[in-house]
mmCIF entry with sequence, helices, sheets and N, C-alpha, C, O atoms, coordinates in Angstrom:
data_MODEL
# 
_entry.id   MODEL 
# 
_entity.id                         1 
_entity.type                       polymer 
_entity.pdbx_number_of_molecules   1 
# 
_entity_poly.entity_id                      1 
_entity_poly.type                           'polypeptide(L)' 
_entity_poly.nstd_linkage                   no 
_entity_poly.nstd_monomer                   no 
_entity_poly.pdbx_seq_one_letter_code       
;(UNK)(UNK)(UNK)(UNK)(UNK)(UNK)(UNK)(UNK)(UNK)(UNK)(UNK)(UNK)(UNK)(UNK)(UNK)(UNK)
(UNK)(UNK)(UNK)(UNK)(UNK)(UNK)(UNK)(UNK)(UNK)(UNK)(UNK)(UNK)(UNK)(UNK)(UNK)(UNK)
(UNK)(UNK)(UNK)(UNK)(UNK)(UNK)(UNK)(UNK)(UNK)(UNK)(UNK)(UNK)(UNK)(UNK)
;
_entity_poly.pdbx_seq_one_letter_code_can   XXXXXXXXXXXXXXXXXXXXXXXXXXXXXXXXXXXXXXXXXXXXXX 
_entity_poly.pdbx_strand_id                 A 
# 
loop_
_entity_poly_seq.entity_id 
_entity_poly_seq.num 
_entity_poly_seq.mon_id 
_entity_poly_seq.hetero 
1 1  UNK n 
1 2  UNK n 
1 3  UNK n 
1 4  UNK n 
1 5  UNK n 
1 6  UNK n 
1 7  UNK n 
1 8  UNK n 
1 9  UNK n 
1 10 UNK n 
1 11 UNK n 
1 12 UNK n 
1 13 UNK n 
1 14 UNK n 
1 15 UNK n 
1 16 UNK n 
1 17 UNK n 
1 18 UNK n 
1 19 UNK n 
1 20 UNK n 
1 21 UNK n 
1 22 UNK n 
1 23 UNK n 
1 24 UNK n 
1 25 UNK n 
1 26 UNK n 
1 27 UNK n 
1 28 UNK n 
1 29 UNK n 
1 30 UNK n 
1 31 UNK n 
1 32 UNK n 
1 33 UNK n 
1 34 UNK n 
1 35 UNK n 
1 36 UNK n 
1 37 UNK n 
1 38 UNK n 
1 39 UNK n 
1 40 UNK n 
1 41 UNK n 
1 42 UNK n 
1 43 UNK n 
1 44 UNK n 
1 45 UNK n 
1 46 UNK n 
# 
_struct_asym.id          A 
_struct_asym.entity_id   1 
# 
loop_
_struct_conf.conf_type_id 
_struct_conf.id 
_struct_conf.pdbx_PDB_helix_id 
_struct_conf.beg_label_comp_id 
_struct_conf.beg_label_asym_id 
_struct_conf.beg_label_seq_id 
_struct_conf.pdbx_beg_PDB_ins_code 
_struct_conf.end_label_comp_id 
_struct_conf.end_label_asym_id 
_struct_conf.end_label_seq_id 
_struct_conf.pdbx_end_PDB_ins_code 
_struct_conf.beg_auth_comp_id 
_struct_conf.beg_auth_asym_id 
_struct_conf.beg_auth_seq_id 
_struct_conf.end_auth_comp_id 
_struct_conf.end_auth_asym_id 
_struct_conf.end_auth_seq_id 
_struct_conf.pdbx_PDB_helix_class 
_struct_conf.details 
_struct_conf.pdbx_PDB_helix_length 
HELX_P HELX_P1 AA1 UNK A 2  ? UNK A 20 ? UNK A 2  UNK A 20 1 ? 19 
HELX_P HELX_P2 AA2 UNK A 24 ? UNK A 37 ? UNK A 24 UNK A 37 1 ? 14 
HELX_P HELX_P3 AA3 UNK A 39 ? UNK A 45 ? UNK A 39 UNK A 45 1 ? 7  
# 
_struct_conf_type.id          HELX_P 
_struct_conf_type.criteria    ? 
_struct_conf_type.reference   ? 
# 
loop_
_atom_site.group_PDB 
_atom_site.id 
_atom_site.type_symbol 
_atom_site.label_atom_id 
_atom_site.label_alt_id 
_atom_site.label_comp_id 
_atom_site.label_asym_id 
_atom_site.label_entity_id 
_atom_site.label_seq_id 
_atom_site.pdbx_PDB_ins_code 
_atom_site.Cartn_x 
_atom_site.Cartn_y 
_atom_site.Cartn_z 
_atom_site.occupancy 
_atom_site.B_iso_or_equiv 
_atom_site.pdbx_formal_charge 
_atom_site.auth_seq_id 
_atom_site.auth_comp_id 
_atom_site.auth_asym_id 
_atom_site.auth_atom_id 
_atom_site.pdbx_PDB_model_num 
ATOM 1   N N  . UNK A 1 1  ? 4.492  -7.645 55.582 1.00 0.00 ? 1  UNK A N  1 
ATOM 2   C CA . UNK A 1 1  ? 4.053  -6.468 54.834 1.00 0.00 ? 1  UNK A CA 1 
ATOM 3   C C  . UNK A 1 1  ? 5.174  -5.957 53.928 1.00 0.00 ? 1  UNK A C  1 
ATOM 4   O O  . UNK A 1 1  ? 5.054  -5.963 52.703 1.00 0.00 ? 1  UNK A O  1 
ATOM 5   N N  . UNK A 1 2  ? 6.301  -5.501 54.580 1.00 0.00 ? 2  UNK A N  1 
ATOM 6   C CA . UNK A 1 2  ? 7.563  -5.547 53.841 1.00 0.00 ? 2  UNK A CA 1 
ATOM 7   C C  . UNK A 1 2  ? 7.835  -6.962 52.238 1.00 0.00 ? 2  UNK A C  1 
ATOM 8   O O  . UNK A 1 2  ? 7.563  -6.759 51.054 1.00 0.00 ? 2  UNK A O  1 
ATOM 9   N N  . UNK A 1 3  ? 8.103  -7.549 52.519 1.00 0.00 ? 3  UNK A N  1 
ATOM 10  C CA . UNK A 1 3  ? 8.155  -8.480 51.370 1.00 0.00 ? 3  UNK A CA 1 
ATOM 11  C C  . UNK A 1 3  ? 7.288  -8.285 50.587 1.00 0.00 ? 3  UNK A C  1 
ATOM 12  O O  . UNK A 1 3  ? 7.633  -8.332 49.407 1.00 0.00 ? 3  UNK A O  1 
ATOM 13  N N  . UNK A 1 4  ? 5.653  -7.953 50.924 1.00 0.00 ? 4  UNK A N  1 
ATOM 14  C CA . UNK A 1 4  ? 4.590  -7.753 50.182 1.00 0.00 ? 4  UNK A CA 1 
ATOM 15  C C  . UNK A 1 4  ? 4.729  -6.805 48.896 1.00 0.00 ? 4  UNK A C  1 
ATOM 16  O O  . UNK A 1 4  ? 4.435  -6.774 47.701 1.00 0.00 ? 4  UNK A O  1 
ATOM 17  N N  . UNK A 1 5  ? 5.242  -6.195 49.702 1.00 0.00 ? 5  UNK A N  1 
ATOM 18  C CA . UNK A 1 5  ? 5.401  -4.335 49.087 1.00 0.00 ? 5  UNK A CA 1 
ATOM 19  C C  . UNK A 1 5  ? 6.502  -4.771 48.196 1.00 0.00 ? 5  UNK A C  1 
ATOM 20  O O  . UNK A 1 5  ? 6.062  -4.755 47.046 1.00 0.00 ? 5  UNK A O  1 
ATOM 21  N N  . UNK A 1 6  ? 7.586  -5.106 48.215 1.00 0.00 ? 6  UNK A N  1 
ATOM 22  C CA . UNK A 1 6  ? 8.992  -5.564 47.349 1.00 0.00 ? 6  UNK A CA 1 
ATOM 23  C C  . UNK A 1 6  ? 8.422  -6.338 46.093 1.00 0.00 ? 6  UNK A C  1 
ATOM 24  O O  . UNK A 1 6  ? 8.922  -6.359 44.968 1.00 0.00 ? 6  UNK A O  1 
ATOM 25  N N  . UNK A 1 7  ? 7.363  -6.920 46.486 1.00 0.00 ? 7  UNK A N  1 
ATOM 26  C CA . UNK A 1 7  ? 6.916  -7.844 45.601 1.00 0.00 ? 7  UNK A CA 1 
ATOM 27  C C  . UNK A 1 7  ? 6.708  -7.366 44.593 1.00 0.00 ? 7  UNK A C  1 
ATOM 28  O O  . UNK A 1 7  ? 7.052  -7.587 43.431 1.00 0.00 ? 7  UNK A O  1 
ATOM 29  N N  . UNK A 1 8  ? 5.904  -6.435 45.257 1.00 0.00 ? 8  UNK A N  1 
ATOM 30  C CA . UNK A 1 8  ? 3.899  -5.274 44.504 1.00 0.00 ? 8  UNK A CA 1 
ATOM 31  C C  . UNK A 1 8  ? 5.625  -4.637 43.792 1.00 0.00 ? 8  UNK A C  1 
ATOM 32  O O  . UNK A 1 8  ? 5.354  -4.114 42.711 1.00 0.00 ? 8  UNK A O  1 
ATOM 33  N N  . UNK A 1 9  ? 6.685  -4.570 43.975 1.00 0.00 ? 9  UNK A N  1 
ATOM 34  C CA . UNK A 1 9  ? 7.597  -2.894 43.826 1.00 0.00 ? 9  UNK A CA 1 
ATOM 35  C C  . UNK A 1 9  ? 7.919  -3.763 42.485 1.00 0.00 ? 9  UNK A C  1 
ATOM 36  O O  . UNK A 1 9  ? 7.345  -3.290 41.503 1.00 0.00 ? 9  UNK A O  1 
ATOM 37  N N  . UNK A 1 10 ? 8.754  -5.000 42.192 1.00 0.00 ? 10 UNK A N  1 
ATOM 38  C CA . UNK A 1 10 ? 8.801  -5.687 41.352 1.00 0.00 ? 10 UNK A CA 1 
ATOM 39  C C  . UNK A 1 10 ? 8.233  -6.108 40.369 1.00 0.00 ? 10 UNK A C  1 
ATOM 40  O O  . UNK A 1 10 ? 8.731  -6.243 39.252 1.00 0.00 ? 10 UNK A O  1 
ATOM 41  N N  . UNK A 1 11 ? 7.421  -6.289 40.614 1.00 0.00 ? 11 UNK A N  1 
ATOM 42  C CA . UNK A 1 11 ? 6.081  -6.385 39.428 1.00 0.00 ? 11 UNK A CA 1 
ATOM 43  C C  . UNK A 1 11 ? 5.766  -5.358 38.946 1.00 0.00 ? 11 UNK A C  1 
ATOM 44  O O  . UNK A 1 11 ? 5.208  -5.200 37.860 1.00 0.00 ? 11 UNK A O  1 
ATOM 45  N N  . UNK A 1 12 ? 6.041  -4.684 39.586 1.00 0.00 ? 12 UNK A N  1 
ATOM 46  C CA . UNK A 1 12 ? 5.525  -3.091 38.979 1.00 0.00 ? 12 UNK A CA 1 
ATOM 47  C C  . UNK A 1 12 ? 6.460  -2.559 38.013 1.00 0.00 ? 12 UNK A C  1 
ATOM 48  O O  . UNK A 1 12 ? 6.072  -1.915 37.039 1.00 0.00 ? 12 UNK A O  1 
ATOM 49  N N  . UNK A 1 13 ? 7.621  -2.793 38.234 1.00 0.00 ? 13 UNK A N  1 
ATOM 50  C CA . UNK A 1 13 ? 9.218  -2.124 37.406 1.00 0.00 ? 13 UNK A CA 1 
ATOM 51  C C  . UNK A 1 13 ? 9.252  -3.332 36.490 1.00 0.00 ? 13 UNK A C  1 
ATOM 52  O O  . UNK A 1 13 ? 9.682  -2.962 35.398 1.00 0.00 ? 13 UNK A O  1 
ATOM 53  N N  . UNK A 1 14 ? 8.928  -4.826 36.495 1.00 0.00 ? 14 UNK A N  1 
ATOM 54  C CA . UNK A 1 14 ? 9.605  -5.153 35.873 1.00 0.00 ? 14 UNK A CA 1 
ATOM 55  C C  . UNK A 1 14 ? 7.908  -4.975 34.372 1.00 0.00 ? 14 UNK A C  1 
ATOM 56  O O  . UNK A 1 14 ? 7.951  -5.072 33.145 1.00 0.00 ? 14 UNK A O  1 
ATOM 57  N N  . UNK A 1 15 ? 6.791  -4.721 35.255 1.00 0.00 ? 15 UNK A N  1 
ATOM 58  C CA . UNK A 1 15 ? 5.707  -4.027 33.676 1.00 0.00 ? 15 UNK A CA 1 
ATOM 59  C C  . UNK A 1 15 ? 5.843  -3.347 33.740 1.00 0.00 ? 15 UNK A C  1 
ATOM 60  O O  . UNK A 1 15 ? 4.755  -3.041 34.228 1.00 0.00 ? 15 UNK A O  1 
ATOM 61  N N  . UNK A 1 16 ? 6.739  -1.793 33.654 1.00 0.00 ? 16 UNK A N  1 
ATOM 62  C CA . UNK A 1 16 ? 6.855  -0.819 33.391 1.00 0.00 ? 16 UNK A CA 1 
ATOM 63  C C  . UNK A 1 16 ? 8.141  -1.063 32.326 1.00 0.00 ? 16 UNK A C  1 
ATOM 64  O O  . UNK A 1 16 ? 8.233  -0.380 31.306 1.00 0.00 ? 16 UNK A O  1 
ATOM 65  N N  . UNK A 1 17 ? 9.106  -2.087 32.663 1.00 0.00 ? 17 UNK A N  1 
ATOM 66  C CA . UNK A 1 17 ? 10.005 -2.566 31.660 1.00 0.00 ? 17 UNK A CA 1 
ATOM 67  C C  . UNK A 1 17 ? 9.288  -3.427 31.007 1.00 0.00 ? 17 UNK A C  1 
ATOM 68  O O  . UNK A 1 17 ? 9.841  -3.263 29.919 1.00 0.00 ? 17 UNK A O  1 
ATOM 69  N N  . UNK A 1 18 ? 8.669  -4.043 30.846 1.00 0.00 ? 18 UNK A N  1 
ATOM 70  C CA . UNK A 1 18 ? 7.525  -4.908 29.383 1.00 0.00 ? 18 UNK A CA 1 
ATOM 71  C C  . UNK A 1 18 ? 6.767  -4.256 28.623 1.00 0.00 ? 18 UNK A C  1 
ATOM 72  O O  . UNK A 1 18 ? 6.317  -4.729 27.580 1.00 0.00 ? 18 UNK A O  1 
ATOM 73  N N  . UNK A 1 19 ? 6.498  -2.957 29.089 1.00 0.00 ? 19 UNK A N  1 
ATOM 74  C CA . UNK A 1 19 ? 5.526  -1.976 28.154 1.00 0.00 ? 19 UNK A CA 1 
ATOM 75  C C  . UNK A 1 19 ? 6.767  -1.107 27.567 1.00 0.00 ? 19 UNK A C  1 
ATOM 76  O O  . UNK A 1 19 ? 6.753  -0.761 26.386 1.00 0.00 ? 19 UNK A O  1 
ATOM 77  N N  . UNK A 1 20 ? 8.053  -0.701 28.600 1.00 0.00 ? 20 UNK A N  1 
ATOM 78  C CA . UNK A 1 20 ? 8.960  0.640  27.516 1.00 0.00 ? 20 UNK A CA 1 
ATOM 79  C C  . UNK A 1 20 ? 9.871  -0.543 26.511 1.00 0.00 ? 20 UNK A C  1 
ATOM 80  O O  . UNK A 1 20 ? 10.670 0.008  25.754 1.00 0.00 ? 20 UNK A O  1 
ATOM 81  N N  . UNK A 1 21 ? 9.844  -1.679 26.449 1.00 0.00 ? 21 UNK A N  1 
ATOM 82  C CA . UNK A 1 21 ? 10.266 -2.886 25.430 1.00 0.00 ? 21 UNK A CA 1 
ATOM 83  C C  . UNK A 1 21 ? 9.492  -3.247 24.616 1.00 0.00 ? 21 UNK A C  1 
ATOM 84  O O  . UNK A 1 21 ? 9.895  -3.607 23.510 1.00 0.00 ? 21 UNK A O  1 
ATOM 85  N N  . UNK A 1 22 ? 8.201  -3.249 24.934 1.00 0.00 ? 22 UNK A N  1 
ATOM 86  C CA . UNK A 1 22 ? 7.007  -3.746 23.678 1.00 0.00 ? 22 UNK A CA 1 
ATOM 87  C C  . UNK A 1 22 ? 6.799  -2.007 23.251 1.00 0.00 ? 22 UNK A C  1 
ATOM 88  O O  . UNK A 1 22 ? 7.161  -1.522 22.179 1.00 0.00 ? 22 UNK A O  1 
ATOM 89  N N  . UNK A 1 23 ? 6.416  -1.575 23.896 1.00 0.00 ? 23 UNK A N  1 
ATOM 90  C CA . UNK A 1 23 ? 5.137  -0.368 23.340 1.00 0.00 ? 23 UNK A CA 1 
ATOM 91  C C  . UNK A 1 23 ? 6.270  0.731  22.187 1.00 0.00 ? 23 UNK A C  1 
ATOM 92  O O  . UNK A 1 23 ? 7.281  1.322  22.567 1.00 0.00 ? 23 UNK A O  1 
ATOM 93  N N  . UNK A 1 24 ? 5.751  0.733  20.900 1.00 0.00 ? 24 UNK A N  1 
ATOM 94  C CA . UNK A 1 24 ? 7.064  1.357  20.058 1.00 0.00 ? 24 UNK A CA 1 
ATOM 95  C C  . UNK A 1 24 ? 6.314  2.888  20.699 1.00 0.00 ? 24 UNK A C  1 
ATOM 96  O O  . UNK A 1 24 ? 7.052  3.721  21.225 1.00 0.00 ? 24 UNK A O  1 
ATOM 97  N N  . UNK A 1 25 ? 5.364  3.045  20.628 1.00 0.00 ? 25 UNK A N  1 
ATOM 98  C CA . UNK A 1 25 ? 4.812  4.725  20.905 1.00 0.00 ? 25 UNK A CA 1 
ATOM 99  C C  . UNK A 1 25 ? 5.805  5.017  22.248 1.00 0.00 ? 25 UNK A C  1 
ATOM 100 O O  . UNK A 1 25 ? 6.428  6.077  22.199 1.00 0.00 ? 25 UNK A O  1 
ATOM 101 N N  . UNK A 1 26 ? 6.012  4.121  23.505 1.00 0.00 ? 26 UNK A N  1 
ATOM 102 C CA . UNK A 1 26 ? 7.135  4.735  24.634 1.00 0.00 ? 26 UNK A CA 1 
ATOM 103 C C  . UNK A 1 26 ? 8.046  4.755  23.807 1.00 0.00 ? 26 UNK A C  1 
ATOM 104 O O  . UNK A 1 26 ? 8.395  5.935  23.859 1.00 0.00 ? 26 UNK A O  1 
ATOM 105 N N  . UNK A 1 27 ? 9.008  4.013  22.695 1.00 0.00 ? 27 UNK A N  1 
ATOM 106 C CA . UNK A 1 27 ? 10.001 4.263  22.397 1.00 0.00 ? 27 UNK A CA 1 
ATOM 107 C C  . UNK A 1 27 ? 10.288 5.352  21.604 1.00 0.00 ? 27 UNK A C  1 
ATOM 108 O O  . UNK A 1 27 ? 11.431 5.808  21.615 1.00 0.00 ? 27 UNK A O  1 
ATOM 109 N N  . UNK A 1 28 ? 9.520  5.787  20.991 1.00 0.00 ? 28 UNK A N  1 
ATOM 110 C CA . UNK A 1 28 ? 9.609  6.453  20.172 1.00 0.00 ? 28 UNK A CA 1 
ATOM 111 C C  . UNK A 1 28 ? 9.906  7.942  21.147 1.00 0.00 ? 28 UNK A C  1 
ATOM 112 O O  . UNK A 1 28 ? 10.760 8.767  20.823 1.00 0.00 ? 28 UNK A O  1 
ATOM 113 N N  . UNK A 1 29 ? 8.977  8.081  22.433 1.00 0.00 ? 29 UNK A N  1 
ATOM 114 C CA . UNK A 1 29 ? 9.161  9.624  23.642 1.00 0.00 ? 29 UNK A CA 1 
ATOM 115 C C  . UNK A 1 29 ? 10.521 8.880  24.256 1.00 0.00 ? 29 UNK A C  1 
ATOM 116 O O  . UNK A 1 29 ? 11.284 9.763  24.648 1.00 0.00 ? 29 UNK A O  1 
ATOM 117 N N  . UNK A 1 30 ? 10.964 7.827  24.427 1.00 0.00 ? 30 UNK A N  1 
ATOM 118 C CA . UNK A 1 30 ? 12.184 7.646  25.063 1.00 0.00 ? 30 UNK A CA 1 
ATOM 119 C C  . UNK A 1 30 ? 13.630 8.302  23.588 1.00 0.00 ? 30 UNK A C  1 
ATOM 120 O O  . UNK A 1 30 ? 14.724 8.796  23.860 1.00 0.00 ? 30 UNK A O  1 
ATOM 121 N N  . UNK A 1 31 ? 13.253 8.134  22.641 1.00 0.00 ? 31 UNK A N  1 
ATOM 122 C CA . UNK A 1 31 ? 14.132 8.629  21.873 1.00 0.00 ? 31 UNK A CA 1 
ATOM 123 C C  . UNK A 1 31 ? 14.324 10.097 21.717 1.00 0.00 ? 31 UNK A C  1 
ATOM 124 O O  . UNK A 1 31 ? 15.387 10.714 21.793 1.00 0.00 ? 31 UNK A O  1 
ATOM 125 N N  . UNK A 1 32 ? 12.935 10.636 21.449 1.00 0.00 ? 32 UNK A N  1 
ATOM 126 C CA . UNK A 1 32 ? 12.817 12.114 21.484 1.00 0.00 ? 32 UNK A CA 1 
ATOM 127 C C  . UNK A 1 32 ? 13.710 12.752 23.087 1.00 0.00 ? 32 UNK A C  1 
ATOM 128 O O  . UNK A 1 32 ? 14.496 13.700 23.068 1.00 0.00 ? 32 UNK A O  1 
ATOM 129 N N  . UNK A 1 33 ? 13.467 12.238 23.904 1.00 0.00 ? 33 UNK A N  1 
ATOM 130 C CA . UNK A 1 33 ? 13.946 12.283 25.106 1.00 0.00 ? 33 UNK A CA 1 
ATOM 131 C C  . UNK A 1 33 ? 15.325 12.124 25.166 1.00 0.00 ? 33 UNK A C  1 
ATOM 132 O O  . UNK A 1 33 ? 15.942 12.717 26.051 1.00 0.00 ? 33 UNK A O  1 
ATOM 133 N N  . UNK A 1 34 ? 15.863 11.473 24.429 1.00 0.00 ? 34 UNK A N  1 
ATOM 134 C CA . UNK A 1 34 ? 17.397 11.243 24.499 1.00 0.00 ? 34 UNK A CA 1 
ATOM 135 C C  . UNK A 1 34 ? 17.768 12.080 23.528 1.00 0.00 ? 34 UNK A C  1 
ATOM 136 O O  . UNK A 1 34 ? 18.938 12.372 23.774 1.00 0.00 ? 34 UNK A O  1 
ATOM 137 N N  . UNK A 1 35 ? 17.245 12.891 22.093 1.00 0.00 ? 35 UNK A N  1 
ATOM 138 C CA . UNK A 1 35 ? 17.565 13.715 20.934 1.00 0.00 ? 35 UNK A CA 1 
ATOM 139 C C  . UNK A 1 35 ? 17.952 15.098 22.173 1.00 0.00 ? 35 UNK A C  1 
ATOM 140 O O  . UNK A 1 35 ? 18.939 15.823 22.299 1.00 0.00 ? 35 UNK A O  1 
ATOM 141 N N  . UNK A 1 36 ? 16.804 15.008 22.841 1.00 0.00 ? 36 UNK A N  1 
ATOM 142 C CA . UNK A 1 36 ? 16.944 16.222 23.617 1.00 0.00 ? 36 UNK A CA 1 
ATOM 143 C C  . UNK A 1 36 ? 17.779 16.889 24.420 1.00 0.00 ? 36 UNK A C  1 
ATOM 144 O O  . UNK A 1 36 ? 18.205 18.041 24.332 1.00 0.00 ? 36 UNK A O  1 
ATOM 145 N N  . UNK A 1 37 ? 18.044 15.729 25.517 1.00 0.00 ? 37 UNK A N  1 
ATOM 146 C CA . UNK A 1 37 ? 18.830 15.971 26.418 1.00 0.00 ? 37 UNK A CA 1 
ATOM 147 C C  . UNK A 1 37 ? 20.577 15.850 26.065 1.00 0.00 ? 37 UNK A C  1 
ATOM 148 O O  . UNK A 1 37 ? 21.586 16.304 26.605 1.00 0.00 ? 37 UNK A O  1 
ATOM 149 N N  . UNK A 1 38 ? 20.349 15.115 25.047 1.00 0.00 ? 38 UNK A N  1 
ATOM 150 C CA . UNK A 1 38 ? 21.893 14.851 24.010 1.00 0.00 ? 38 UNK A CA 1 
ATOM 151 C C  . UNK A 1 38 ? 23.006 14.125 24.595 1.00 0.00 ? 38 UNK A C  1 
ATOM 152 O O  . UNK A 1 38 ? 23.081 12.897 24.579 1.00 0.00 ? 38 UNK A O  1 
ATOM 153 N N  . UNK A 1 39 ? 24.057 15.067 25.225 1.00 0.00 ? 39 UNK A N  1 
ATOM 154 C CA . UNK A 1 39 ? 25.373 14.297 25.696 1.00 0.00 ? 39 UNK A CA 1 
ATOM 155 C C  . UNK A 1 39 ? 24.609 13.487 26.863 1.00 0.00 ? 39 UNK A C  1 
ATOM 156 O O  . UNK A 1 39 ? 24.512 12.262 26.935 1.00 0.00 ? 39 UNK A O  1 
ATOM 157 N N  . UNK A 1 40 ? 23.923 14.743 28.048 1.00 0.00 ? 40 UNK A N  1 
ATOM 158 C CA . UNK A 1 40 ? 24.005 13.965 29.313 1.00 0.00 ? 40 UNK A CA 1 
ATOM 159 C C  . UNK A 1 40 ? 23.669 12.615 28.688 1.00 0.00 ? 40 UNK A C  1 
ATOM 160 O O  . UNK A 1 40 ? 24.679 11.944 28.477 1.00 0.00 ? 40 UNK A O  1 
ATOM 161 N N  . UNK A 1 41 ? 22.327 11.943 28.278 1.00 0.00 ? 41 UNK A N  1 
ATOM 162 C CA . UNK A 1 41 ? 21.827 10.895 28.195 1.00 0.00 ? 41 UNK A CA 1 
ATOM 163 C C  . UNK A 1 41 ? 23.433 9.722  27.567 1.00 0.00 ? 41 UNK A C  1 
ATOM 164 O O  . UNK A 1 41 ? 23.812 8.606  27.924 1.00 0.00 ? 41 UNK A O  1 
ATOM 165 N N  . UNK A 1 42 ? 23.901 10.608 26.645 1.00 0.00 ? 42 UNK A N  1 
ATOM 166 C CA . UNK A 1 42 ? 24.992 9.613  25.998 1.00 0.00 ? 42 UNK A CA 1 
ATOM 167 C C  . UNK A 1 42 ? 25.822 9.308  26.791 1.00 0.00 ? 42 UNK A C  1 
ATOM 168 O O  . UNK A 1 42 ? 26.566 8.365  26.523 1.00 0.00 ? 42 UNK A O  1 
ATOM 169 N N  . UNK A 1 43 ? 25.984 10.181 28.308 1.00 0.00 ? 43 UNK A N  1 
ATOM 170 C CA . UNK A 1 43 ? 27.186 9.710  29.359 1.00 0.00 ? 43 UNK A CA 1 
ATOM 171 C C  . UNK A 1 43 ? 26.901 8.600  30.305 1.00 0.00 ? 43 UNK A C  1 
ATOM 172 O O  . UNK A 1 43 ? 27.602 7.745  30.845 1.00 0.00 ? 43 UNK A O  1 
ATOM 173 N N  . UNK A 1 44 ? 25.105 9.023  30.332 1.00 0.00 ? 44 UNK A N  1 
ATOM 174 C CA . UNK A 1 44 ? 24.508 7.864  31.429 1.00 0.00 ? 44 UNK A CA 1 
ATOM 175 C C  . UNK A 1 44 ? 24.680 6.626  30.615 1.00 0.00 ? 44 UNK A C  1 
ATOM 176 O O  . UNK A 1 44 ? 25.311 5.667  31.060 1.00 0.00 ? 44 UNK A O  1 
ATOM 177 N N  . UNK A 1 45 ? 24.079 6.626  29.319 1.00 0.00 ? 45 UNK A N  1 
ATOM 178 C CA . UNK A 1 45 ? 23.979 5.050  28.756 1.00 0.00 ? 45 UNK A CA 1 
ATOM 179 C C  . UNK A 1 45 ? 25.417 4.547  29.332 1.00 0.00 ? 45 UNK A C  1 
ATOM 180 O O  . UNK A 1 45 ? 25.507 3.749  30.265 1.00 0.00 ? 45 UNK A O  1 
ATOM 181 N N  . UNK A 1 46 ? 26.812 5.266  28.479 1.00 0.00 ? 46 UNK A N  1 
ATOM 182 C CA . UNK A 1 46 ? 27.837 4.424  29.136 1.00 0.00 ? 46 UNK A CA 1 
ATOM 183 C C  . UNK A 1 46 ? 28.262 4.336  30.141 1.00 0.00 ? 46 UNK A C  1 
ATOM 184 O O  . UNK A 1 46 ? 29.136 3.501  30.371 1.00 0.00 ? 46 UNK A O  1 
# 
């Protein structure tokens, strides 16, 4: 059941990373999102 779930957890993050890489409309709220929050976001990237 465990492994199952890791699996289901994987697949899940890695299409949630194939849609915020393809889909320009997420990129576009991931940018607004980073205009916003400003430094913090610029400390996490590095």
């Amino acid at each position: 059941m465990i492994h199952f779930s890791s699996i289901r957890f994987f697949n899940l993050t890695s299409f949630l990373y194939f849609i915020t890489s393809r889909n320009h409309f997420f990129q576009t709220i991931l940018q607004r999102l980073h205009s916003v929050t400003g430094k913090n976001v610029k400390v996490l990237n590095t």
